[in-house]
PyMOL CGO cylinders between C-alpha atoms (Angstrom):
from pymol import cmd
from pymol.cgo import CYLINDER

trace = [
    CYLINDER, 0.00, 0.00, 0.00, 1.59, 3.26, -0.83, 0.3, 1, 1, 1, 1, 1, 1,
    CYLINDER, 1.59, 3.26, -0.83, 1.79, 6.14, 1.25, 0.3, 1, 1, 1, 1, 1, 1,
    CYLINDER, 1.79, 6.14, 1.25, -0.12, 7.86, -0.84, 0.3, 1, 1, 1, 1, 1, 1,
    CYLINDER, -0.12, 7.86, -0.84, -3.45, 5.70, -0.02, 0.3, 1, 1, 1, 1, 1, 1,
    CYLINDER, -3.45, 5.70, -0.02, -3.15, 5.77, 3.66, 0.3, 1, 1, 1, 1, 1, 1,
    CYLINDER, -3.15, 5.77, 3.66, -2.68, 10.01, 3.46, 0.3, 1, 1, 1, 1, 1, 1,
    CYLINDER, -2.68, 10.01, 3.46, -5.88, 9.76, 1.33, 0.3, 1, 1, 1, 1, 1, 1,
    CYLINDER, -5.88, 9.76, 1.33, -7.59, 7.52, 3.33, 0.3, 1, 1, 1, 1, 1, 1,
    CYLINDER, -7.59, 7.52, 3.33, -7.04, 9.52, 6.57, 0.3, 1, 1, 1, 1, 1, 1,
    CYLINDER, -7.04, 9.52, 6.57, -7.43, 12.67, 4.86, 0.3, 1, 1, 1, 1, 1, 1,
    CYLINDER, -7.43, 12.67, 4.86, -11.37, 11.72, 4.16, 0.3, 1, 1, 1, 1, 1, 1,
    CYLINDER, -11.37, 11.72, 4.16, -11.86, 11.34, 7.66, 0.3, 1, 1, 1, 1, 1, 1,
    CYLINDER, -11.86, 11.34, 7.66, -11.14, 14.79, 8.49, 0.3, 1, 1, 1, 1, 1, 1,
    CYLINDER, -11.14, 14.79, 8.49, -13.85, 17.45, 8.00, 0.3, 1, 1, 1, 1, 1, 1,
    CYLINDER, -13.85, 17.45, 8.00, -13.05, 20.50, 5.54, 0.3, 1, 1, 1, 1, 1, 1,
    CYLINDER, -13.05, 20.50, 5.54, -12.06, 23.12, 7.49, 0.3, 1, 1, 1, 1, 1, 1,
    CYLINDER, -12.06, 23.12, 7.49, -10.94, 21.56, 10.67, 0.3, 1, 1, 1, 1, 1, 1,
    CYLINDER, -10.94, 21.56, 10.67, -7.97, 22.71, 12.71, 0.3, 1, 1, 1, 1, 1, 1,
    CYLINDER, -7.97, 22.71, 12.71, -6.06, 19.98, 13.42, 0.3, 1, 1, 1, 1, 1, 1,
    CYLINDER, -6.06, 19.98, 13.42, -3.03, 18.81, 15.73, 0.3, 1, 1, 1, 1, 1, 1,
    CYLINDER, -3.03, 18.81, 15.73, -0.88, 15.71, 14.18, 0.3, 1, 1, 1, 1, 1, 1,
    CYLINDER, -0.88, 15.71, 14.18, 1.19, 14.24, 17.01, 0.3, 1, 1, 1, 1, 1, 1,
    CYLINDER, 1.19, 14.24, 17.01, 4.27, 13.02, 15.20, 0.3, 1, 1, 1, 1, 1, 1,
    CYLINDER, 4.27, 13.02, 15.20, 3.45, 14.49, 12.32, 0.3, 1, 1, 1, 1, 1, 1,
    CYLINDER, 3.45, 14.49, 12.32, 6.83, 13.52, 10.29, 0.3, 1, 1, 1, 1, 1, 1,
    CYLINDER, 6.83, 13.52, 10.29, 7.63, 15.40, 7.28, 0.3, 1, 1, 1, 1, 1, 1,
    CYLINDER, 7.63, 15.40, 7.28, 4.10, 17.21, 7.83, 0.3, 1, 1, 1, 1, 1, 1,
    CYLINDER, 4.10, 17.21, 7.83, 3.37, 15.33, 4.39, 0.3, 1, 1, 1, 1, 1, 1,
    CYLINDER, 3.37, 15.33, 4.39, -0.23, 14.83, 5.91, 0.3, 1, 1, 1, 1, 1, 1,
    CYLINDER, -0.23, 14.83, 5.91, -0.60, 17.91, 7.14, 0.3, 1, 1, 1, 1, 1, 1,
    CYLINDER, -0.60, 17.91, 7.14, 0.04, 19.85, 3.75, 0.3, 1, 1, 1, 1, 1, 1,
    CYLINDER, 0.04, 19.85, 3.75, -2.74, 17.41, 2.24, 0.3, 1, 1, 1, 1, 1, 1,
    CYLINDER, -2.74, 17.41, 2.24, -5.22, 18.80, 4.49, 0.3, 1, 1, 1, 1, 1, 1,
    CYLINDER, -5.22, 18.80, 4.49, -3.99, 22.06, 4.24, 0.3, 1, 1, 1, 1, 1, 1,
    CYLINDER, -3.99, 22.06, 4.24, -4.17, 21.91, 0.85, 0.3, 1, 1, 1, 1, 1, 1,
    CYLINDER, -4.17, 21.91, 0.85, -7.15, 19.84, -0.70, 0.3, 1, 1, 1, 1, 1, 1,
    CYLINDER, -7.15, 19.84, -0.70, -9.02, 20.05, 2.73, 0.3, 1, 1, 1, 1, 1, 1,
    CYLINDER, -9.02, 20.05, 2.73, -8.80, 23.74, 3.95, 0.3, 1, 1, 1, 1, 1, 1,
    CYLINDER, -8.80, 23.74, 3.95, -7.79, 22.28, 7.33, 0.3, 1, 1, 1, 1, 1, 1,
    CYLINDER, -7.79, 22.28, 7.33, -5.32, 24.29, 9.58, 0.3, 1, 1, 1, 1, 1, 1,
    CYLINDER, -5.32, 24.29, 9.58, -2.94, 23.78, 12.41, 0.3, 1, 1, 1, 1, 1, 1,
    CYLINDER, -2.94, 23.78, 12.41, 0.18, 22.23, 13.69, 0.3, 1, 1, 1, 1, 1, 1,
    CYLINDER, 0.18, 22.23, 13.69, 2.43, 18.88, 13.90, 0.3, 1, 1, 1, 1, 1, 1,
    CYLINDER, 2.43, 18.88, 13.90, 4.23, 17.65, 16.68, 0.3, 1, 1, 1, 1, 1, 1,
    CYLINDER, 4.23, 17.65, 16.68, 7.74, 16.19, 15.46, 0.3, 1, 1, 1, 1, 1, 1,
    CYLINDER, 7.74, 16.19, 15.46, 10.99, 15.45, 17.49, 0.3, 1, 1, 1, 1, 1, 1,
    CYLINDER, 10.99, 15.45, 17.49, 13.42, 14.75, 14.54, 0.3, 1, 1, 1, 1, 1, 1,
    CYLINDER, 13.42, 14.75, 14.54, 15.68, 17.73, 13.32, 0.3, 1, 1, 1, 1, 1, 1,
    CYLINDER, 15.68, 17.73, 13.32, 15.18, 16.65, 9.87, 0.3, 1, 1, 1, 1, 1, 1,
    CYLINDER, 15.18, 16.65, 9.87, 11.14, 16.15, 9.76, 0.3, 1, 1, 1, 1, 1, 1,
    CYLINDER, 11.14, 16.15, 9.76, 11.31, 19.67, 12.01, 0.3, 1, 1, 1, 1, 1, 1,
    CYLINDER, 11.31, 19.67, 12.01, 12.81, 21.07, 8.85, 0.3, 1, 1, 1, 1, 1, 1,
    CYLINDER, 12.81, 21.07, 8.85, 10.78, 19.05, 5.83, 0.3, 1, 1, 1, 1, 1, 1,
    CYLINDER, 10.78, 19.05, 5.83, 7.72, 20.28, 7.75, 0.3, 1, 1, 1, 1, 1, 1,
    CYLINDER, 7.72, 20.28, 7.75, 8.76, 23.76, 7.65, 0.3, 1, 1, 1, 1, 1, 1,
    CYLINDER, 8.76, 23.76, 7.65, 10.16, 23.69, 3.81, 0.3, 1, 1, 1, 1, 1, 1,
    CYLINDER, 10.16, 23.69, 3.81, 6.52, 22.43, 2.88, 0.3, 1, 1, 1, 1, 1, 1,
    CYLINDER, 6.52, 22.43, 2.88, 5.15, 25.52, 4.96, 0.3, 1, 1, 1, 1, 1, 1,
    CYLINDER, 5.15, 25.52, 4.96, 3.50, 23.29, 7.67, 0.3, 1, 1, 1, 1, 1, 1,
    CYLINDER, 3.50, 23.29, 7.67, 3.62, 24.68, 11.24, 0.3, 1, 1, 1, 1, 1, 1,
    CYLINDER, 3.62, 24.68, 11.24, 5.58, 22.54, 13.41, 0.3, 1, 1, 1, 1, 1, 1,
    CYLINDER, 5.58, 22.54, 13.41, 6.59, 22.64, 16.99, 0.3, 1, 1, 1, 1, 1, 1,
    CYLINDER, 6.59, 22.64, 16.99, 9.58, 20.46, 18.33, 0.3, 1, 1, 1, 1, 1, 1,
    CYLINDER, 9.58, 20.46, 18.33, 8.51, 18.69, 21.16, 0.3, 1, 1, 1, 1, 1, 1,
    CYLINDER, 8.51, 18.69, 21.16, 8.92, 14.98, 22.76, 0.3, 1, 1, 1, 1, 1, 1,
    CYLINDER, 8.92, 14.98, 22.76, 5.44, 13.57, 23.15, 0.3, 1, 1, 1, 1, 1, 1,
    CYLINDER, 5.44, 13.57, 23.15, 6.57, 11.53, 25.97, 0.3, 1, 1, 1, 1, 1, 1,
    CYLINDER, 6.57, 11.53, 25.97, 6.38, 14.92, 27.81, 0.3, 1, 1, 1, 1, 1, 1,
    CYLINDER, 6.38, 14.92, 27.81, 2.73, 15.23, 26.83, 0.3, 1, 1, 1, 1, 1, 1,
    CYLINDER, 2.73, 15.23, 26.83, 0.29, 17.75, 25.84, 0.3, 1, 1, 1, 1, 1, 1,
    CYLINDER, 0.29, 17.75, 25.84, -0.30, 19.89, 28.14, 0.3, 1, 1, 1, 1, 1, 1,
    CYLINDER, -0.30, 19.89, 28.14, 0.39, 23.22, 26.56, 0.3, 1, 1, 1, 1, 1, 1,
    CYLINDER, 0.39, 23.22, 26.56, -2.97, 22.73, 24.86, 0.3, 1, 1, 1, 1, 1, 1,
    CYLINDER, -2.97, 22.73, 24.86, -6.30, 23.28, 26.21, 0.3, 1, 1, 1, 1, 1, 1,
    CYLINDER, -6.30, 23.28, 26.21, -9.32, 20.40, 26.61, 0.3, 1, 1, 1, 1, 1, 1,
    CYLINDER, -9.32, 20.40, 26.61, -10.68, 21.16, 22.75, 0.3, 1, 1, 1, 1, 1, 1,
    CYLINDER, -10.68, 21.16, 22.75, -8.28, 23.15, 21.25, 0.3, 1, 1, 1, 1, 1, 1,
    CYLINDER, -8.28, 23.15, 21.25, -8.21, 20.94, 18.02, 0.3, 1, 1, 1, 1, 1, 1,
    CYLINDER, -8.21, 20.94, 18.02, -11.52, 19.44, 16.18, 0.3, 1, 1, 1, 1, 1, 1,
    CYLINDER, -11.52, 19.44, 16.18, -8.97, 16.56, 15.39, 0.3, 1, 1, 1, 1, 1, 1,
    CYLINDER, -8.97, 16.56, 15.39, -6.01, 15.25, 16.38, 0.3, 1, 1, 1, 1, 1, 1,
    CYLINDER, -6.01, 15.25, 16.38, -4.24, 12.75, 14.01, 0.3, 1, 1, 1, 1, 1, 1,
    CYLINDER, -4.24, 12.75, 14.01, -2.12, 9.64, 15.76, 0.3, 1, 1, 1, 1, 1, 1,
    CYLINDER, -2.12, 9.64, 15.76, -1.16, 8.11, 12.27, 0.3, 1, 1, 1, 1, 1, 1,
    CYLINDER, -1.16, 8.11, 12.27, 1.98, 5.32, 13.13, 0.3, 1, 1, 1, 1, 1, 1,
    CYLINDER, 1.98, 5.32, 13.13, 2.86, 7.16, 16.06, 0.3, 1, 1, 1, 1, 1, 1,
    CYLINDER, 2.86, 7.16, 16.06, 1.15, 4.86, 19.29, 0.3, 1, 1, 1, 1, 1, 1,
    CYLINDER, 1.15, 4.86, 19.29, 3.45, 1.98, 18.62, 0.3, 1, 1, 1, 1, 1, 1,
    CYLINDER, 3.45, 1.98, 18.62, 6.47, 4.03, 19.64, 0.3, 1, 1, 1, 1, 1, 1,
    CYLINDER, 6.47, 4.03, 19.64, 5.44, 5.53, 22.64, 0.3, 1, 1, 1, 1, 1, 1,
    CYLINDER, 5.44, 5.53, 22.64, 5.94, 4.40, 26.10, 0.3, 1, 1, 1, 1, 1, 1,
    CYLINDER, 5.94, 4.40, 26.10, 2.91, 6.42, 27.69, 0.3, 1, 1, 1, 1, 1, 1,
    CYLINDER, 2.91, 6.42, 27.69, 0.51, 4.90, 24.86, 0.3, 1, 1, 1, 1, 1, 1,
    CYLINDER, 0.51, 4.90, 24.86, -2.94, 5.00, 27.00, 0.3, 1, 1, 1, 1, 1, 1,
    CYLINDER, -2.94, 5.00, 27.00, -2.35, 8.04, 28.31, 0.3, 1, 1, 1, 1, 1, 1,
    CYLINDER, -2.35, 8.04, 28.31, -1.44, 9.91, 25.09, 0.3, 1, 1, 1, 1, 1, 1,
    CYLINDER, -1.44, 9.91, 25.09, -4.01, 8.32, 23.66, 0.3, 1, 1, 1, 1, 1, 1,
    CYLINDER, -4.01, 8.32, 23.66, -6.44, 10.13, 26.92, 0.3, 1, 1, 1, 1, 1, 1,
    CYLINDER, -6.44, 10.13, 26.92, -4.51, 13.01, 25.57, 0.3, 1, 1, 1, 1, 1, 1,
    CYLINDER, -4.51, 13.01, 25.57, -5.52, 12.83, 22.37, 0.3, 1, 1, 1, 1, 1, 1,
    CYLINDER, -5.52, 12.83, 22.37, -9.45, 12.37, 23.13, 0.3, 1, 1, 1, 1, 1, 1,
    CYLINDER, -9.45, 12.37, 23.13, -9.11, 15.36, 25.86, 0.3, 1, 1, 1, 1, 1, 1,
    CYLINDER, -9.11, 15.36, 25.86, -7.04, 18.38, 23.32, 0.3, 1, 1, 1, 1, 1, 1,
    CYLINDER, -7.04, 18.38, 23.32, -9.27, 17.24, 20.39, 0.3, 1, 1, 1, 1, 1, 1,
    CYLINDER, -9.27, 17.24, 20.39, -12.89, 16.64, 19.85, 0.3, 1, 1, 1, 1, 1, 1,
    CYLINDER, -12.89, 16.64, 19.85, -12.11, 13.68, 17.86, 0.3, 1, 1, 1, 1, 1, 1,
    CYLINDER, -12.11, 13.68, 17.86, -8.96, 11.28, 17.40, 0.3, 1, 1, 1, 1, 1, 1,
    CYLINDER, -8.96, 11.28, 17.40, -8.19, 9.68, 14.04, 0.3, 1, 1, 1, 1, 1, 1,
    CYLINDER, -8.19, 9.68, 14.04, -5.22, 7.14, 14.87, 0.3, 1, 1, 1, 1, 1, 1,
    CYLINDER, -5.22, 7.14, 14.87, -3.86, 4.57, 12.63, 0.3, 1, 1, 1, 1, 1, 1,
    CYLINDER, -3.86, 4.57, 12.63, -1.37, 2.09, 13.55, 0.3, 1, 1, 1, 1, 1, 1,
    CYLINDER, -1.37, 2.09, 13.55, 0.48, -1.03, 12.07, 0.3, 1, 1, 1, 1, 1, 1,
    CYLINDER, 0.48, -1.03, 12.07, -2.13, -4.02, 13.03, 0.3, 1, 1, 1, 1, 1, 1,
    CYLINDER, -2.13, -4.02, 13.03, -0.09, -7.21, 14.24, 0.3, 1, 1, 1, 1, 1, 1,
    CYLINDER, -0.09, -7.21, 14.24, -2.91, -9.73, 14.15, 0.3, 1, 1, 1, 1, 1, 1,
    CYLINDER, -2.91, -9.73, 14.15, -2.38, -9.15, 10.27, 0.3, 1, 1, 1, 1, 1, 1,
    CYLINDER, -2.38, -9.15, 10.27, -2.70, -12.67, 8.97, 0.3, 1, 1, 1, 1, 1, 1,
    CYLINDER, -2.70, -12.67, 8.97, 1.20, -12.94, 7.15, 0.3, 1, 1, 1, 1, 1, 1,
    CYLINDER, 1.20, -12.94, 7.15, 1.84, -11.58, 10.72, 0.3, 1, 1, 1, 1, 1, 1,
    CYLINDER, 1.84, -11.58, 10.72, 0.30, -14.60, 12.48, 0.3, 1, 1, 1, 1, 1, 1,
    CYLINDER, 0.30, -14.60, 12.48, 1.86, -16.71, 10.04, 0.3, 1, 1, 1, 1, 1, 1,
    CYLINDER, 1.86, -16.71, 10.04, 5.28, -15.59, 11.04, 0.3, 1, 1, 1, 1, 1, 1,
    CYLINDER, 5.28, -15.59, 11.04, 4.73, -16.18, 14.48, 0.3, 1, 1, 1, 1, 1, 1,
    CYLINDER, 4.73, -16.18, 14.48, 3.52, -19.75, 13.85, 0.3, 1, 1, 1, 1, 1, 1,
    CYLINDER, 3.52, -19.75, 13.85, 6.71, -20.74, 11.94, 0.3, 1, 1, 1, 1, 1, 1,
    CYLINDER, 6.71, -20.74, 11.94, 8.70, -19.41, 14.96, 0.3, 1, 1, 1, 1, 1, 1,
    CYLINDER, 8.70, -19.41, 14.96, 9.59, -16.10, 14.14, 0.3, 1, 1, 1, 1, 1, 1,
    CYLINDER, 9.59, -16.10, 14.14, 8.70, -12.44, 14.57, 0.3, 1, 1, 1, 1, 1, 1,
    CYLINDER, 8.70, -12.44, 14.57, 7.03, -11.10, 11.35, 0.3, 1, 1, 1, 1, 1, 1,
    CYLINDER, 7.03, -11.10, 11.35, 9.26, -8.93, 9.07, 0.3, 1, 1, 1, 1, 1, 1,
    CYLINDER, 9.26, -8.93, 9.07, 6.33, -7.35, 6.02, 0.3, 1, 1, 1, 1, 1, 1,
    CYLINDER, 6.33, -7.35, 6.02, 6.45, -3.96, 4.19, 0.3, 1, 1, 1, 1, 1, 1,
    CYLINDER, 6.45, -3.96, 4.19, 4.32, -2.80, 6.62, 0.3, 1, 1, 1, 1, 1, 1,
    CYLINDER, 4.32, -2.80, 6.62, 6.28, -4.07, 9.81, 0.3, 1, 1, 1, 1, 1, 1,
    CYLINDER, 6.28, -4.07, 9.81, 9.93, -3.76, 7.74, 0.3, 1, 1, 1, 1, 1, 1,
    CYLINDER, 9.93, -3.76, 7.74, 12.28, -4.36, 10.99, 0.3, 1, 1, 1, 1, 1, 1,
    CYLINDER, 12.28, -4.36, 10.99, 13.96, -7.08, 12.54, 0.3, 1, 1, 1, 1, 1, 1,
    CYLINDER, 13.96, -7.08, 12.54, 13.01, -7.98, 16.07, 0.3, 1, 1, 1, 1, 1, 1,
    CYLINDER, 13.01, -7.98, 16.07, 16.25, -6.51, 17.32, 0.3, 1, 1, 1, 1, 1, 1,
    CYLINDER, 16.25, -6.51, 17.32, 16.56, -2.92, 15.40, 0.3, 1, 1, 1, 1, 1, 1,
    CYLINDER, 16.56, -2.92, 15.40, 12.28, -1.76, 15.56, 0.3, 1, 1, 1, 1, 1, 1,
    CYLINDER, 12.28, -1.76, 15.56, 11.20, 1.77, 16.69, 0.3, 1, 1, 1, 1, 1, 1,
    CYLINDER, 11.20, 1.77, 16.69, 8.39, 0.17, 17.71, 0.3, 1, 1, 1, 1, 1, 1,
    CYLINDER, 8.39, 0.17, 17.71, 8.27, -0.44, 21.27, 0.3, 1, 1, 1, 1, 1, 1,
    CYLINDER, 8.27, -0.44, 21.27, 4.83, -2.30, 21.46, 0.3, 1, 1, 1, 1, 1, 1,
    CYLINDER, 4.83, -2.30, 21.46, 2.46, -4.17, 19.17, 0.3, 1, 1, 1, 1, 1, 1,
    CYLINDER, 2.46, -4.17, 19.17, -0.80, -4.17, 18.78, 0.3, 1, 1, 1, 1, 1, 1,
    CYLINDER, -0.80, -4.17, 18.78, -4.58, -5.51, 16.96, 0.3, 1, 1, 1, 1, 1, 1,
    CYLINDER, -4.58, -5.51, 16.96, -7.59, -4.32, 15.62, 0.3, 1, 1, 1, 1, 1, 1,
    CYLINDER, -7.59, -4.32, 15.62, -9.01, -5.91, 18.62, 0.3, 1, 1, 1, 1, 1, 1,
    CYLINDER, -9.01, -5.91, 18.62, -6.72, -4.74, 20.79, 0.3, 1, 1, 1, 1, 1, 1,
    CYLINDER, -6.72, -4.74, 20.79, -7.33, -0.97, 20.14, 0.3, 1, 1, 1, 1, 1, 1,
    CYLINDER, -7.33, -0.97, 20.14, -11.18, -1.43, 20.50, 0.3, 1, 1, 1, 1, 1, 1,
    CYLINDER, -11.18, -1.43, 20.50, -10.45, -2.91, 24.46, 0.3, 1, 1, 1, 1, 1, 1,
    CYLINDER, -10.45, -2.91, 24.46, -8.20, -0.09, 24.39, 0.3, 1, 1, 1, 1, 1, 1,
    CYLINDER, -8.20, -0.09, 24.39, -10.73, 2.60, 23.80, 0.3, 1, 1, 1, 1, 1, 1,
    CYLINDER, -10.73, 2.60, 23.80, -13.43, 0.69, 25.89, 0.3, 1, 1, 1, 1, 1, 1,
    CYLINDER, -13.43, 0.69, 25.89, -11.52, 1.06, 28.65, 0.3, 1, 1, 1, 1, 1, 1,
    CYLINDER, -11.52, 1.06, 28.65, -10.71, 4.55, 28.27, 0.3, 1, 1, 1, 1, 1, 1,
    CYLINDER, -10.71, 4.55, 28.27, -14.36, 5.61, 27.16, 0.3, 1, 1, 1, 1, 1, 1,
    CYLINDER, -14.36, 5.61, 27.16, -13.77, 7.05, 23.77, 0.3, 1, 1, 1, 1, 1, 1,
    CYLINDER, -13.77, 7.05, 23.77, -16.47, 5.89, 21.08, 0.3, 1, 1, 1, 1, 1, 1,
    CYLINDER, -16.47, 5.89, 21.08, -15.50, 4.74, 18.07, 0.3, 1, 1, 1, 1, 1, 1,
    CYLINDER, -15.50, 4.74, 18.07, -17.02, 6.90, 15.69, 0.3, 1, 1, 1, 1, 1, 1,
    CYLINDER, -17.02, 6.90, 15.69, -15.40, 4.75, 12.70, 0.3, 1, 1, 1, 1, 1, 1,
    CYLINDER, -15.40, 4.75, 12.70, -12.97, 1.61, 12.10, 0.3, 1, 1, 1, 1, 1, 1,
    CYLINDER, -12.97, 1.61, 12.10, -11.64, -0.20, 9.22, 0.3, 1, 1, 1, 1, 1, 1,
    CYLINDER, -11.64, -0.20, 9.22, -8.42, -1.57, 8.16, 0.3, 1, 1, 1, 1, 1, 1,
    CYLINDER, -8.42, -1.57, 8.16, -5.89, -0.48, 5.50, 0.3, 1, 1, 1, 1, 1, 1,
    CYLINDER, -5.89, -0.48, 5.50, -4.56, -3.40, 2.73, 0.3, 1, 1, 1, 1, 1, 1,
    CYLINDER, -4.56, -3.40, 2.73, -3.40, -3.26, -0.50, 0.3, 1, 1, 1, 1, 1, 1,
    CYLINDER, -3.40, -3.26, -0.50, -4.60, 0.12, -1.51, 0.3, 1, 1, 1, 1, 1, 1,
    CYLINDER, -4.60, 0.12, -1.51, -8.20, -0.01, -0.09, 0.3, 1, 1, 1, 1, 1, 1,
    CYLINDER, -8.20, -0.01, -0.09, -10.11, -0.67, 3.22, 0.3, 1, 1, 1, 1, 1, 1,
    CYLINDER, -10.11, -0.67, 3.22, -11.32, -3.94, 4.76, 0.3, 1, 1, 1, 1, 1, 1,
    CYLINDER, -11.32, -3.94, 4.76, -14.18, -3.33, 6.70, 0.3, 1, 1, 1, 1, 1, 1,
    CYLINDER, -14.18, -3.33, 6.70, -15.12, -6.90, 6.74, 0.3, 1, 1, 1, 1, 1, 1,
    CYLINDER, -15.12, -6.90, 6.74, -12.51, -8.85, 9.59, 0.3, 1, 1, 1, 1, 1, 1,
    CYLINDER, -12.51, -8.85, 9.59, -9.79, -5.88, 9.70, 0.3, 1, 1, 1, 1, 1, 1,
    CYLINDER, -9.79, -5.88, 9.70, -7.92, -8.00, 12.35, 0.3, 1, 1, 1, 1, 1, 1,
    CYLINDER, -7.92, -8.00, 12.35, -6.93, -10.50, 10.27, 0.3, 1, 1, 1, 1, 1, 1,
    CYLINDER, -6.93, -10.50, 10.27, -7.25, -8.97, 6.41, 0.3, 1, 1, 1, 1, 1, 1,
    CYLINDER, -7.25, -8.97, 6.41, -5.62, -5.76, 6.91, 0.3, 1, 1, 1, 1, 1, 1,
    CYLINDER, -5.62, -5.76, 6.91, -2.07, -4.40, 7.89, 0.3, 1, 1, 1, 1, 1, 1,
    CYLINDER, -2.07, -4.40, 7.89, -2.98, -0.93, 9.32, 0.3, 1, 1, 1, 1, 1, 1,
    CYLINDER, -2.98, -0.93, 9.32, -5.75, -0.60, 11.49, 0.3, 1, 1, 1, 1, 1, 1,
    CYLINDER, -5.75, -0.60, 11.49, -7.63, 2.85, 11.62, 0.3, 1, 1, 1, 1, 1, 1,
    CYLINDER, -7.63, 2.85, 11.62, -9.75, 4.25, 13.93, 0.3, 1, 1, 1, 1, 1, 1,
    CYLINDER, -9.75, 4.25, 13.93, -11.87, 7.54, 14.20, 0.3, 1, 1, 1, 1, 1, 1,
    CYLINDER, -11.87, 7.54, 14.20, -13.05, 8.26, 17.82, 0.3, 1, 1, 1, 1, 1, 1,
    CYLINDER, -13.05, 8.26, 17.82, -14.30, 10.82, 20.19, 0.3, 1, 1, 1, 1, 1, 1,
    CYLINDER, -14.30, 10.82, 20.19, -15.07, 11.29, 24.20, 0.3, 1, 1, 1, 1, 1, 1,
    CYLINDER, -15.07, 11.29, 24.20, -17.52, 8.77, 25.21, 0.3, 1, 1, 1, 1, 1, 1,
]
cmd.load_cgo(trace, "trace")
């Protein structure tokens, strides 16, 4: 699936117009989408010196921070959305950036690589960790510090009462809406305060 598709796919979830806050927003590559073919408005959050920089060559606001340190320079509802898009899976404070996310924005869109994939479960049942476009590391050398399902974000979100507002999987250039968990690589979810 290119990253072209996924952009796209996100980008339709997020209403013309919106202001929006993209927490590890990377080269701000989604956020000049939305700026530009969606009106939207508002910032990234990036660490990296170099996506700091791509983000403000493309003329995307950007501020350098460490979400680790949280959010708390922003205001219960400051954003109508705040984007997660392969940016859970590499945080150690994962549920409560994800609380975060539900309390600066009046909805979260977050999208993250789903594990239960079936070429994933394959992997695991000849022995070894999965290595797929999609999850492109070896055990050893990932960024990402945790895994996780389909199934597991929806306990996830339960538990922290956000409502799903929306959920499907990414594969192969479209969505799977019909058993994400096991027919899709990137599970996406759209979500507000319950």
């Amino acid at each position: 699936m290119s990253e072209r598709t996924v952009l796209h796919s996100i980008a339709r979830l997020v209403p013309t117009g919106a202001r929006v806050l993209d927490l590890g927003c990377g080269d701000g590559a989604l956020l000049d989408l939305l700026q530009r073919e969606r009106g939207c408005s508002g910032y990234g959050i990036e660490i990296d010196d170099d996506n700091v920089l791509a983000c403000a060559k493309r003329g995307v606001n950007v501020i350098q921070l460490n979400l680790e340190e949280g959010l708390s320079m922003f205001d219960e509802g400051s954003f109508d959305v705040v984007l997660q898009i392969d940016t859970l899976q590499h945080l150690r404070n994962a549920e409560t950036m994800l609380r975060e996310t539900a309390r600066v924005g009046k909805v979260g869109i977050v999208a993250f690589p789903n594990f239960a994939h079936w070429p994933n479960r394959l992997s695991v049942l000849r022995g070894r960790m999965p290595v797929t476009r999609r999850l492109p590391y070896q055990w050893y050398d990932t960024p990402n510090i945790r895994v996780g399902t389909f199934k597991d974000f929806e306990v996830l979100a339960t538990r922290n009462r956000l409502s799903i507002l929306d959920a499907f999987g990414l594969q192969g250039g479209g969505e799977r809406r019909f058993l994400p968990n096991l027919t899709a690589s990137t599970a996406v979810f759209k979500f507000e305060r319950g």
